[in-house]
Every structure is written in structure tokens, then in C-alpha cells.
C-alpha positions as CSV (number, residue, x, y, z in Angstrom):
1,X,41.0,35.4,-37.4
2,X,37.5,36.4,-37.8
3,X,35.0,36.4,-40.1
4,X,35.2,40.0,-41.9
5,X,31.5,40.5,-41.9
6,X,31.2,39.2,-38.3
7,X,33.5,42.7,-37.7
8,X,30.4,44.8,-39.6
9,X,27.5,43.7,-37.7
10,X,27.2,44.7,-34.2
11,X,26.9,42.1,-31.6
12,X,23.1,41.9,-31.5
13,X,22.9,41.8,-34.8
14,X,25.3,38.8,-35.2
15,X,22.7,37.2,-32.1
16,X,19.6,37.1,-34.4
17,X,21.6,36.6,-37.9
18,X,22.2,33.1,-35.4
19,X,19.1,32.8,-34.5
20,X,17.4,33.0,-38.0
21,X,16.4,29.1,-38.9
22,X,19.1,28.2,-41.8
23,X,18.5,25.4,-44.6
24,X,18.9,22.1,-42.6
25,X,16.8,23.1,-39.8
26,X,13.7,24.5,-42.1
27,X,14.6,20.5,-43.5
28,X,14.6,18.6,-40.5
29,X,11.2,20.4,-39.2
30,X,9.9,19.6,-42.8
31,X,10.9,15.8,-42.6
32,X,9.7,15.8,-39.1
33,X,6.2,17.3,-39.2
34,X,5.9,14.8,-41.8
35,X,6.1,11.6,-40.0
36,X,4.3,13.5,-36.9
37,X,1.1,13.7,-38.8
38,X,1.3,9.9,-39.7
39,X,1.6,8.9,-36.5
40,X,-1.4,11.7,-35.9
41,X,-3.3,10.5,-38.2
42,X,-4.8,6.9,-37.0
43,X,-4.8,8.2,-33.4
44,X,-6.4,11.8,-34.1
45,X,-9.3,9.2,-35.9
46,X,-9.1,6.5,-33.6
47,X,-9.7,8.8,-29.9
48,X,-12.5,10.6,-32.0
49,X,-14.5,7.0,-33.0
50,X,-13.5,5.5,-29.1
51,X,-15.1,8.7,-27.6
52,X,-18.5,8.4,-29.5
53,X,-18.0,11.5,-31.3
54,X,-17.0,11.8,-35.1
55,X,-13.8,10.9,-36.5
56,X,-13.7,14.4,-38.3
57,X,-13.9,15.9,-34.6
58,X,-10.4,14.4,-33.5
59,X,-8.6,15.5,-37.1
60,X,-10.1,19.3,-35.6
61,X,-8.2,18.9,-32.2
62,X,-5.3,17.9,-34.2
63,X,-5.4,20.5,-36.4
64,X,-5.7,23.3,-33.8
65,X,-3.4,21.4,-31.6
66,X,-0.8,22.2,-34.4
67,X,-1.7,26.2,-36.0
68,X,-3.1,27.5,-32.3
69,X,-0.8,25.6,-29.5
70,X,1.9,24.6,-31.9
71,X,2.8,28.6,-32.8
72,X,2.4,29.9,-28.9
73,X,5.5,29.5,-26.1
74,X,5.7,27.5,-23.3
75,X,7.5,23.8,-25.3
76,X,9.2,23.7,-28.6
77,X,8.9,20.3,-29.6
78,X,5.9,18.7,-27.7
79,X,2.8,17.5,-30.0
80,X,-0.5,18.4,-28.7
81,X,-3.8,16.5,-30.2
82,X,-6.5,14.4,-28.7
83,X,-5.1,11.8,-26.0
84,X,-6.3,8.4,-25.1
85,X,-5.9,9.3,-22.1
86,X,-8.9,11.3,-22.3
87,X,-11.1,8.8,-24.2
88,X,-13.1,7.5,-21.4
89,X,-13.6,10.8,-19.7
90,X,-15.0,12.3,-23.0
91,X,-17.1,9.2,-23.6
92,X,-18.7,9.6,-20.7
93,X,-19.5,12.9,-21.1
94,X,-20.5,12.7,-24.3
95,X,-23.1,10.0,-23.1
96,X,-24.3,12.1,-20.0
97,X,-24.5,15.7,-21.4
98,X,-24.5,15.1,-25.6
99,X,-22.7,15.6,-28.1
100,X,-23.6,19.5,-28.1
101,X,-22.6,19.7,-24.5
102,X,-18.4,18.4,-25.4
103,X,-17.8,22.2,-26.6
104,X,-19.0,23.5,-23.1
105,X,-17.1,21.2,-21.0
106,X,-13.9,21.7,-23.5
107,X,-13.9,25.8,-23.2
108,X,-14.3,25.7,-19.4
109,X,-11.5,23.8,-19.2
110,X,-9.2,25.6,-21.6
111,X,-10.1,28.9,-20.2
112,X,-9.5,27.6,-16.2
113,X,-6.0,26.9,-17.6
114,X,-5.5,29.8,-19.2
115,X,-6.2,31.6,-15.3
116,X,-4.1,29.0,-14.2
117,X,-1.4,29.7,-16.7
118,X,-1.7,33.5,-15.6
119,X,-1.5,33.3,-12.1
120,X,1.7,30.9,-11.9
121,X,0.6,27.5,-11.3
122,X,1.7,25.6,-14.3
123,X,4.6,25.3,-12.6
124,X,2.8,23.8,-9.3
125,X,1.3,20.8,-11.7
126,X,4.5,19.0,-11.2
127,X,3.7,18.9,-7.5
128,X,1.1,16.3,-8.5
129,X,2.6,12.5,-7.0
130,X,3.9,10.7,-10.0
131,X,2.2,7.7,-8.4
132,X,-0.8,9.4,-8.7
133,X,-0.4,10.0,-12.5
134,X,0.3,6.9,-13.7
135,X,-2.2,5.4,-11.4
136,X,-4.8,7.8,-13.8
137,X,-3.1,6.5,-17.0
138,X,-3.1,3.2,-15.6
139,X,-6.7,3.2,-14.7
140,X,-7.7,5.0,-17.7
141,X,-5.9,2.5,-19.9
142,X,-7.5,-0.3,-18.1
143,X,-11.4,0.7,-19.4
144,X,-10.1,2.2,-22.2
145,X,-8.3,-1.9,-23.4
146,X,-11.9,-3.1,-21.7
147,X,-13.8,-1.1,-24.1
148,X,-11.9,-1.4,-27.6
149,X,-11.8,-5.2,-27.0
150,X,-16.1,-4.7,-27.7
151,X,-14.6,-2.4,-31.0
152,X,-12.3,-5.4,-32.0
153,X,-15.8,-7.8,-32.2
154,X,-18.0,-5.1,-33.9
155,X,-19.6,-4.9,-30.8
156,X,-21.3,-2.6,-28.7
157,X,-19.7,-2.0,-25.2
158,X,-21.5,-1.3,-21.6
159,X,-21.1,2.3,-20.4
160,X,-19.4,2.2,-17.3
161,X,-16.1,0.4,-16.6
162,X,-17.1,-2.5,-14.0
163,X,-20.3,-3.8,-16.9
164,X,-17.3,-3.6,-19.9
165,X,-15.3,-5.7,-17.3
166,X,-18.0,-7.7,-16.1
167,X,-19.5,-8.5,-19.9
168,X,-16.0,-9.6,-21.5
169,X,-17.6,-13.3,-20.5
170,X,-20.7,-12.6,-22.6
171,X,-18.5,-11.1,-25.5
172,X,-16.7,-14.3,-25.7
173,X,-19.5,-16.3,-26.3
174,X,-21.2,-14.1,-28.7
175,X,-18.3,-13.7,-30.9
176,X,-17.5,-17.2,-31.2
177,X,-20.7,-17.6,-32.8
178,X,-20.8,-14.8,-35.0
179,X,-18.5,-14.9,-38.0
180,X,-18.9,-11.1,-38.9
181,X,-17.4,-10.4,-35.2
182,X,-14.7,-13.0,-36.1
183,X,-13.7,-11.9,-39.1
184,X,-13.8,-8.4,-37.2
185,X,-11.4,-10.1,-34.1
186,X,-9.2,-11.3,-36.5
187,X,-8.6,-7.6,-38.2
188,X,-8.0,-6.0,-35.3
189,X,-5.8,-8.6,-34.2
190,X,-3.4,-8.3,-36.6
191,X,-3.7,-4.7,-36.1
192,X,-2.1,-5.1,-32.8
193,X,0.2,-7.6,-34.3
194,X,1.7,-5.2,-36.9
195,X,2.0,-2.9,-34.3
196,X,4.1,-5.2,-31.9
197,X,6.4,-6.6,-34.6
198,X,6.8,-3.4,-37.1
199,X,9.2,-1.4,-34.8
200,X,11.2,-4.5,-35.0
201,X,11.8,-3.8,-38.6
202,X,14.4,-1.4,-38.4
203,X,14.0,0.2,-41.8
204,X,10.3,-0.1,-42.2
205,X,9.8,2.0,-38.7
206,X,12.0,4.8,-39.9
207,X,9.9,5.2,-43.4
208,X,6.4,4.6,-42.2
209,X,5.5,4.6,-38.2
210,X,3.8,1.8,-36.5
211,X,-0.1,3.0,-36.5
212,X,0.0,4.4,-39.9
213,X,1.1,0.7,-41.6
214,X,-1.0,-1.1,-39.3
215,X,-4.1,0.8,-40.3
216,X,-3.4,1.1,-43.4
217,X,-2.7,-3.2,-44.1
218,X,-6.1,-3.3,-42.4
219,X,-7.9,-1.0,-44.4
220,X,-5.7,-2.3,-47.5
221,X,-6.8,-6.5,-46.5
222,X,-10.3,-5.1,-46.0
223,X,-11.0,-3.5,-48.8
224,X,-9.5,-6.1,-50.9
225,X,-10.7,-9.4,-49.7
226,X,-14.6,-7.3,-49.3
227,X,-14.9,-8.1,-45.9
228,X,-18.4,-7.4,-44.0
229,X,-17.1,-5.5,-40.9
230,X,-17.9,-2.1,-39.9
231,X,-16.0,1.1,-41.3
232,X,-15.6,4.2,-40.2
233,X,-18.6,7.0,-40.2
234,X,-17.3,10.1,-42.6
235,X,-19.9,13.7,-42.2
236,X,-17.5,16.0,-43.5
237,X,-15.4,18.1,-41.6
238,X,-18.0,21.1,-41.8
239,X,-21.0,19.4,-40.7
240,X,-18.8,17.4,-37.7
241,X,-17.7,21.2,-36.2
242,X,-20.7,22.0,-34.1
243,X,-20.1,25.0,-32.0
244,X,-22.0,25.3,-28.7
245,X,-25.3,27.2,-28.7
246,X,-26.1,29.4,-25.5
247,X,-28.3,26.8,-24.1
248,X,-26.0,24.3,-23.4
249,X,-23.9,27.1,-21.4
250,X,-26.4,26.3,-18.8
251,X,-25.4,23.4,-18.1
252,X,-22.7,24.5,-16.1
253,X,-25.0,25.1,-13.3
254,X,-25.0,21.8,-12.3
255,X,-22.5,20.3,-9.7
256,X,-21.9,17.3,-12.5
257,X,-21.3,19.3,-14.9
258,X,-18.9,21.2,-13.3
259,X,-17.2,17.8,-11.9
260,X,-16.5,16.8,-15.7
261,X,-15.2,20.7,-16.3
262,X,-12.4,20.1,-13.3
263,X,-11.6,16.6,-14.5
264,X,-10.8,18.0,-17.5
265,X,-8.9,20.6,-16.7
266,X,-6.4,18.2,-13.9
267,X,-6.0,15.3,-15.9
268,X,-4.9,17.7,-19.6
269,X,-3.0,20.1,-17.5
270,X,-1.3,17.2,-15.4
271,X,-1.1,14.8,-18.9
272,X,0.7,17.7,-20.7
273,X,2.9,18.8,-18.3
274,X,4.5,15.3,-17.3
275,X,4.7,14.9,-21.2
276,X,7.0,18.3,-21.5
277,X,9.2,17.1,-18.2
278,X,9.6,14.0,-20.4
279,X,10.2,15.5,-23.4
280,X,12.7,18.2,-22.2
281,X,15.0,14.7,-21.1
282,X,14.7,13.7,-24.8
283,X,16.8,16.8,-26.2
284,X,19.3,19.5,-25.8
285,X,17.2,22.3,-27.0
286,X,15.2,25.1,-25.0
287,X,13.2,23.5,-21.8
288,X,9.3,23.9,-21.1
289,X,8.2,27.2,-19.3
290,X,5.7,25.5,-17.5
291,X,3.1,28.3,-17.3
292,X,3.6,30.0,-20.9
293,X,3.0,25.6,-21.8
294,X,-0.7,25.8,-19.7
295,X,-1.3,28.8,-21.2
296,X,-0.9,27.2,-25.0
297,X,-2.5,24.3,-23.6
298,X,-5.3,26.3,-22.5
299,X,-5.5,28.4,-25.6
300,X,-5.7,25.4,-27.3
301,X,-8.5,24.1,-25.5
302,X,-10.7,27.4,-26.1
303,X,-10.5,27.0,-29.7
304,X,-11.5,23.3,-29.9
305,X,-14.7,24.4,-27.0
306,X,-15.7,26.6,-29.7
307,X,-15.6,24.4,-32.4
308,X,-16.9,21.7,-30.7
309,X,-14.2,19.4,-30.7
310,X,-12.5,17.1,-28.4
311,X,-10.3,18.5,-25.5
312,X,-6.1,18.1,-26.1
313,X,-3.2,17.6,-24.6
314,X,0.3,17.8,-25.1
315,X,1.0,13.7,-26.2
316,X,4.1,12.1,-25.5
317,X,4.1,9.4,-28.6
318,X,3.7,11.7,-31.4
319,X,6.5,14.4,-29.4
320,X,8.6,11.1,-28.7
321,X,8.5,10.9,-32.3
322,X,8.8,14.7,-33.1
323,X,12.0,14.5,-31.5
324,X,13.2,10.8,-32.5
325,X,12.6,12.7,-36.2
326,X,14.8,15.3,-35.8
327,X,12.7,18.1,-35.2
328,X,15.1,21.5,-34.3
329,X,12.1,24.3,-33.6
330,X,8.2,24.5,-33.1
331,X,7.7,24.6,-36.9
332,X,7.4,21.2,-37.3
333,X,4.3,20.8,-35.4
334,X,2.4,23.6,-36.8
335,X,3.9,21.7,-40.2
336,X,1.8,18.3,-38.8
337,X,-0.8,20.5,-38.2
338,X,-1.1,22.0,-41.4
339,X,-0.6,18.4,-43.4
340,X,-4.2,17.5,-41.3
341,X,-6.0,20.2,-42.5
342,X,-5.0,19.5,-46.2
343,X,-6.1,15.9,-45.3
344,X,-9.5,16.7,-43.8
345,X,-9.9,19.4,-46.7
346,X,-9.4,16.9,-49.5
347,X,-9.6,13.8,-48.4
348,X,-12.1,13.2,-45.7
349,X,-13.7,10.0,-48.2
350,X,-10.5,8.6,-47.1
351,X,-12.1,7.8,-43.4
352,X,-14.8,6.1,-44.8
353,X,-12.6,2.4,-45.6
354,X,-10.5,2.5,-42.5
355,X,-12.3,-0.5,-40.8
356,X,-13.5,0.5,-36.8
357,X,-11.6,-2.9,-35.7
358,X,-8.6,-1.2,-37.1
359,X,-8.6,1.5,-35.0
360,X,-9.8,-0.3,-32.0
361,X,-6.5,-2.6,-32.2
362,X,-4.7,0.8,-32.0
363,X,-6.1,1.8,-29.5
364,X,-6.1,-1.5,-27.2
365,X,-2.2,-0.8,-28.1
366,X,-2.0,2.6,-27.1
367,X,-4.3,1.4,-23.4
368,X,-1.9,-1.7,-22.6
369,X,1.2,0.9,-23.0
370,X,-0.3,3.2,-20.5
371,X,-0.4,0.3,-17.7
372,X,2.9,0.0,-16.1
373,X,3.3,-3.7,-15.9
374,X,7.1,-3.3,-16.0
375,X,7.8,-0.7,-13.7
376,X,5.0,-1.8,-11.0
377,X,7.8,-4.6,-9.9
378,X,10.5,-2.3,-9.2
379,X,7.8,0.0,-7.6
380,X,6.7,-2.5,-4.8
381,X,10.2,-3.3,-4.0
382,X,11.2,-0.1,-3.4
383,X,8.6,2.2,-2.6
384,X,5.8,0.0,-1.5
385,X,3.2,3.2,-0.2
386,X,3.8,4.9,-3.8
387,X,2.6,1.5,-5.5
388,X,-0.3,1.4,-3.4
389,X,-1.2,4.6,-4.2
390,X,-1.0,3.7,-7.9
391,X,-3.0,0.9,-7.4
392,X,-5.8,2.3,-5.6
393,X,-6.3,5.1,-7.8
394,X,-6.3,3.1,-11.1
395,X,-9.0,0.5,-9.1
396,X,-11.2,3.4,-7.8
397,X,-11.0,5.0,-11.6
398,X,-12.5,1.2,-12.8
399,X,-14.7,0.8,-10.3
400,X,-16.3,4.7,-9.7
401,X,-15.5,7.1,-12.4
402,X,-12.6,9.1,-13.5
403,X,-12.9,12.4,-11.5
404,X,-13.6,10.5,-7.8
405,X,-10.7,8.1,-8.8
406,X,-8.4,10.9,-9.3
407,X,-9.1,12.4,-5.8
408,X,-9.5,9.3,-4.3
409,X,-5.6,8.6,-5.4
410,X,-4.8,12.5,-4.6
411,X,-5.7,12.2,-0.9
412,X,-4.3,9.1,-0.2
413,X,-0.9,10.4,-1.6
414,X,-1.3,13.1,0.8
415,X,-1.8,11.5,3.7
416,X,1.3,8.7,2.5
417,X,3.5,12.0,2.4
418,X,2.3,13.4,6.1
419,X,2.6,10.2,7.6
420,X,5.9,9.8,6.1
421,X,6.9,13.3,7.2
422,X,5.4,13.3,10.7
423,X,8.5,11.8,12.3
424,X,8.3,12.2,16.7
425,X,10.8,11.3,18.8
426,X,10.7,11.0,22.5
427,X,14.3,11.3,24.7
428,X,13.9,10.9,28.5
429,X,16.6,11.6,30.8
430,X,16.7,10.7,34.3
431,X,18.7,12.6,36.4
432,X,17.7,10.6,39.8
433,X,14.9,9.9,41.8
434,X,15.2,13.0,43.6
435,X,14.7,15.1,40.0
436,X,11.9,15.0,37.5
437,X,12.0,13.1,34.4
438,X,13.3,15.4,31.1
439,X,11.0,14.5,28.0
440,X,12.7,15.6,25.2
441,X,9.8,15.6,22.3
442,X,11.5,16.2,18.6
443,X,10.3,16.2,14.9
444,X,6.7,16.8,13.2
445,X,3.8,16.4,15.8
446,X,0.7,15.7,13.8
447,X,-2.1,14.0,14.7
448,X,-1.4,10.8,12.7
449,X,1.2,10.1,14.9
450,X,-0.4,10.8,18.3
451,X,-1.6,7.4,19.1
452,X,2.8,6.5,18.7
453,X,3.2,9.3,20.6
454,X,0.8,8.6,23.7
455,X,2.0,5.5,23.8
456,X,5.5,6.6,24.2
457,X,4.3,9.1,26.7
458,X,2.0,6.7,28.9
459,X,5.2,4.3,29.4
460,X,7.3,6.7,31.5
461,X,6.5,5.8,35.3
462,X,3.5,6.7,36.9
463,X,5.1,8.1,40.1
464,X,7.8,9.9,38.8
465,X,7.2,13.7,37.5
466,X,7.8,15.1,34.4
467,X,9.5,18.0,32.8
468,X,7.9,18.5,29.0
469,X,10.6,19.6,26.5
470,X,9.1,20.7,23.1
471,X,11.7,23.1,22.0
472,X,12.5,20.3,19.4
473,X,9.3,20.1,17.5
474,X,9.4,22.3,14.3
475,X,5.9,21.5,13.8
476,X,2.8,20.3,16.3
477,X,-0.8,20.6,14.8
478,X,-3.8,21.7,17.3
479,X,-4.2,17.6,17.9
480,X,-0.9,16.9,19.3
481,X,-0.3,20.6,21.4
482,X,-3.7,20.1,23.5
483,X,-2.8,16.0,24.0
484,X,0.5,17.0,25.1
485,X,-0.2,19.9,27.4
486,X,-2.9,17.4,29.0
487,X,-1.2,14.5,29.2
488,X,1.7,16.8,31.0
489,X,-0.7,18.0,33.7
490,X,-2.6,14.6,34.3
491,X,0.8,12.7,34.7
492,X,2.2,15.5,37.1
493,X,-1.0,15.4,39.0
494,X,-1.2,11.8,39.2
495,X,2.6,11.2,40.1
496,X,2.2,14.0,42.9
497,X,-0.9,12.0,44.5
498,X,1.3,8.6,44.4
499,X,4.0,10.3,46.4
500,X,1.5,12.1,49.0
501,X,-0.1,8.3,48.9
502,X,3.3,6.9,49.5
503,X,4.3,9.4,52.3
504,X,0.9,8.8,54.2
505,X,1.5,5.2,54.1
506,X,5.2,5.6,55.5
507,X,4.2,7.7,58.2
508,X,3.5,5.2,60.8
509,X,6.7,4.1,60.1
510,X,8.1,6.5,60.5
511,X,6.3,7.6,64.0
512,X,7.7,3.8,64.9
513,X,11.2,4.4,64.2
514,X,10.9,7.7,66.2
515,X,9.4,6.7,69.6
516,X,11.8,3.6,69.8
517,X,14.0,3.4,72.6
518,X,17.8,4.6,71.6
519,X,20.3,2.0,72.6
């Protein structure tokens, strides 16, 4: 029987009595936000210090990561913040352009995918070949693990990804004879080393995530034993925010700068929209609308480009852990937002004794996960083209530069998928000698397959003619048509002269056979 209220309230009314958040959800967001911005917290700090920008600029991206993109549709439970996978991209543009530049770059990008949002194509960012993707991350993590290993010395690193390759050598030898940069190796070591074992630790991993205790016994074992390695650079969140004056706005004019702006805007778009694919498979609550999502995204990006902090996207380790927490609605990520702003109001001093070796053994971490050593195996065995493309893109990303990498890895996955598409068949029935060859010609006609094709084409006898069939093609581009239409005229031409060639040489014998005497 129901509920005598239930009779009372009329059926809409009953819908958003439901829909109001009761006492365990408002707790699980609560618990959840809570270990979201500790897992935040050491990477917020660590992507700001590997991007050569300050610390207090990444706790800013997290921050409007959770009040701006947090409150706005699109995913419920994905965590947006500053990304390593952005790191060497911002590096490099902080190098190129400076630091007053970043804010620019950042609200280009955020307000291309707001358009992009707004005309539909969030959705079309899942057209991008996976292979392509984690050939970025993979690349990406690559320099990223070849610069922090510099960090984990107290080192400086080379700018560009083949001298940070080509000067691990060098590093060696220096460190070994520097016992600051051991002492510094050896911290960020066992950074790496908590970070590796703690998840093992069943009950330690559900009260304090990985980063956050590996950070914090470093900073701890630092401070302690007064060890003389370097520590991270605190300004104060006011002075860190920078806005962008009207003179770097000019910038955009240039075809570089404009390069970086694009890169940007792919590789956050792409990055947060394979994260909310992922992170709709990790619950049963509302799935990602993939534009209102690039919207948020983009939203989110406007606010950091005017406050001159570091671009974000939606990152799948702190929504993996959103989720793994128990999270139920978005509140829980503006939460984590709001528990960073307390943190960079009142305790931005704390920064100043997490050791830079700390963070760079996070982040070394966070670059080997993005390599897929385990599922590059599989990937060969099966679908050998799609590992290719992953490797060539992650190479050409080490050896050129992010954005040229990228495209280098999108064109080749385009022309993998038309070659694999442009299927041609060729069917030849012969009817006789008296009758013309049929050539059946079926599938996709492009001009990748045309030297296949010609070949098929140019083994049919010489002297016999030929009757074209193309009724079977559902597709044949400009290439193939005028090669085909040729080819059929040439043959048919040539074929014809054989015959006349072989009547004319006949004839005499013919002339012989007629004249003979009849028995």
C-alpha cells in the first residue's frame, strides 16, 4: 500500500522531492571531495613547479577547476585541474612567449572550446584514433619522465626533448659527484618508492592517497634530518595571479603563437573527453554530454586565461578517485575545489618545505603511468597499424614538438584508416573467345589502391577486349575514375590492333587455302 503522503503530492512533485540530495549523499560528496583534494594537492603543486610557472598558479587551476567547471553540466563526477599531460606543452610555452603570455594562450583556448561546445563538436572529439591519444600521452610522458629525472638531481634540464634525452649521460656523471644532487636522488627516489608500495597497503591507501603520503614523508624526512636540497618557491597566491595586459594579446598575430593556441585547445579537449568516456564506465550514474562537458571545459579555461593560470583538463586520477570515494553528485568536486582555496588562503607557507625532488618523483610517477608498456604487447599482436601509429606519434612528439607530433600521428591514422577501407576487387568473366571479357570492378576506388588495381587490370590479355563493369564501386576518387576510363580505352584500342594485326597476317593463308585445287 502506499505511502499516505506519496497520495498528496502530485507526480512531479514526488520527481523532485527524489531528486533533492538526502543525508548520505551530502556525506559521501563530503568524504569524497575530501580525499580528491589530497590527491589534488601534490599534483596541482607539482604540474605548476614542472611547467616553470609558480606552484601557487596550479592550486588556481585547481581551484577554478572545482567552483567554475565543477558547478556547470556536461560530467558529474569527472575532476578537472592542471594535467601532466599538459606540462611540457606549457613549459614550452612559458619559455618561448613568458610567463605573461600563459594567460593569452590559456583564454584562446578556452574560448575556441566554448565555440566548439556551441556548435556540436564535443561530441566529434571521440572521432580522434585512440591510438593517436595515447601515442600523445605516451610521448608526452616520455619528456615529461626525461625532464623530472633533472628535478630528482636538483638539476637544471635542456629545453627541448632530444637534449633532456641526449644529456641523461652527463646527469649521471655530475650527480655522482655531487652529494647535494645525491642526497636530492635519494629523496625523490623514495618518493617514487612510497608511491609504488603504498597502494599495497590496503588500509593506509583508503585513509591517505598515494601522492599526498609520499610528499608529505619527504617533506617530513627533509625537514627533519635538515637536508640541503632545494624546496619549493612560495609568492603568495595574490602576487602568483597575473592577468594578461593588452600587449601580450598581440601576440596572437603570429603563426607560433597561434600553433600553441590549437595545441592547446586539441590535446585539453581530446584529454578531457577520453577521461569522461572513461569515467562514465566507472559508475552507474548520469553519462557525459559531451558538448555541455567542452563547454565547462572551455569555461573553465577562460577563467584561468584571465587569471593567468595554467590551462586544465578534466584528469582521470583524481576522477578515478572521485568515484573510487564514493562520490554520488558534482558537489563533491566543487567541495575539492573549495578545500584548495582554504589551503592557498591560509596556508600557502605550507609550499615552501615540500622539497622540488618530492614533487619531481611524483611526477616521474605520474609520466611512466602515461606510457603504455602493458598494453603496447597486446597492441602489436593484434592491430599492428594502430601500434605504429602510437609509436610514431609519441617519437615525432620527442623528437619535434608537441603540436607537429600530434598531426604527424593524426595523418598517419588517416591514411591507416583509407588504406584499410579502400578495399577493390576485380571479377573477370570470360564468356568465349568470340565475346569480350566482363571486368567486374567492386569496393572503394581510391588512389592508394590504384597501383593494386592497375596491376590487376594490366594482367587480363592483351588481345582480348574488355567490357568495364563499375556498377559495384560505391566509391572512386578522381585518381581511380580517369585511370580506369583510360586504361579501358587503351586496352580496347590495343586488343583491336592485335586482331587487325592477326587477320592481316592470316590472310595469305587464307588466299592459299582458297585458290587450291578441290579434290
Amino acid at each position: 500500500m502506499p505511502h499516505p503522503a506519496k497520495k498528496l503530492l502530485p507526480h512531479r512533485a514526488r520527481r523532485s522531492a527524489r531528486s533533492l540530495p538526502t543525508s548520505g549523499t551530502l556525506r559521501a560528496d563530503f568524504t569524497a571531495s575530501l580525499v580528491v583534494f589530497l590527491v589534488a594537492l601534490p599534483l596541482c603543486v607539482g604540474v605548476a613547479v614542472a611547467s616553470g610557472v609558480p606552484a601557487e598558479l596550479g592550486l588556481v587551476t585547481g581551484i577554478v577547476g572545482g567552483l567554475v567547471t565543477g558547478l556547470l553540466p556536461g560530467s558529474s563526477l569527472q575532476v578537472s585541474g592542471p594535467a601532466a599531460g599538459l606540462t611540457v606543452l606549457v613549459y614550452e610555452a612559458v619559455q618561448t612567449y613568458g610567463l605573461p603570455a600563459l594567460g593569452v594562450l590559456v583564454l584562446a583556448a578556452g574560448l575556441i572550446q566554448l565555440a566548439l561546445g556551441a556548435l556540436g563538436f564535443g561530441r566529434w572529439f571521440r572521432a580522434i584514433s585512440v591510438s593517436v591519444v595515447q601515442g600523445m600521452l605516451a610521448g608526452i610522458g616520455l619528456v615529461l619522465v626525461a625532464g623530472q629525472v633533472y628535478a630528482l638531481a636538483d638539476q637544471p634540464a635542456p629545453g627541448e626533448g632530444v637534449a633532456k634525452l641526449a644529456g641523461l649521460p652527463g646527469l649521471v656523471a655530475d650527480a655522482a659527484g655531487s652529494p647535494k644532487a645525491l642526497t636530492a636522488l635519494a629523496v625523490g627516489a623514495s618518493t617514487i618508492a612510497v608511491l609504488v608500495l603504498w597502494p599495497k597497503w590496503k588500509a593506509g591507501a583508503r585513509a591517505v592517497p598515494a601522492p599526498l603520503a609520499a610528499v608529505a614523508l619527504a617533506t617530513l624526512v627533509t625537514a627533519l634530518a635538515g637536508l640541503p636540497i632545494e624546496r619549493v618557491e612560495v609568492h603568495g597566491l595574490i602576487e602568483a595571479v597575473q592577468p594578461p595586459g593588452l600587449g601580450e594579446f598581440g601576440q596572437l598575430a603570429g603563426v607560433g603563437m597561434i600553433g600553441t593556441v590549437l595545441a592547446f585547445t586539441l590535446i585539453a579537449s581530446a584529454e578531457s573527453l577520453f577521461s569522461a568516456a572513461a569515467v562514465d564506465r566507472l559508475h552507474d550514474g548520469p553519462k557525459t554530454e559531451y558538448d555541455k562537458e567542452l563547454m565547462a571545459q572551455g569555461a573553465g579555461n577562460t577563467v584561468c586565461g584571465v587569471l593567468g593560470a595554467l590551462p586544465m583538463t578534466a584528469v582521470i586520477v583524481r576522477s578515478s578517485a572521485n568515484v573510487a570515494a564514493g562520490a554520488r553528485t558534482k558537489a563533491s568536486r566543487v567541495l575539492h575545489g573549495v578545500w584548495l582555496l582554504v589551503f592557498a588562503a591560509a596556508l600557502p607557507a605550507a609550499l615552501g618545505v615540500i622539497p622540488l625532488a618530492a614533487l619531481a618523483g611524483v611526477l616521474v610517477h605520474a609520466g611512466c603511468k602515461l606510457i603504455p608498456v602493458r598494453q603496447f604487447g597486446p597492441l602489436w599482436r593484434e592491430h599492428r597499424a594502430e601500434a605504429v601509429v602510437l609509436t610514431v606519434t609519441a617519437v615525432s612528439i620527442v623528437l619535434i614538438d608537441m603540436f607537429q607530433g600530434v598531426l604527424i600521428g593524426l595523418l598517419l591514422a588517416v591514411v591507416k584508416t583509407a588504406w584499410e577501407t579502400s578495399h577493390v576487387h576485380v571479377d573477370v568473366d570470360d564468356q568465349g573467345p568470340q565475346h569480350p571479357l566482363h571486368v567486374r570492378v567492386s569496393g572503394n576506388a581510391t588512389f592508394l589502391r590504384l597501383p593494386k588495381l592497375q596491376d590487376s587490370l594490366e594482367s587480363l590479355p592483351a588481345d582480348r577486349r574488355v567490357a568495364l563493369d563499375l556498377g559495384g564501386l560505391r566509391h572512386v576518387d578522381h585518381a581511380c575514375g580517369l585511370a580506369l576510363s583510360t586504361w579501358e580505352e587503351q586496352h580496347n584500342t590495343a586488343a583491336a590492333r592485335h586482331a587487325a594485326e592477326e587477320d592481316e597476317a592470316e590472310e595469305p593463308a587464307r588466299r592459299a587455302g582458297a585458290g587450291a585445287p578441290r579434290g
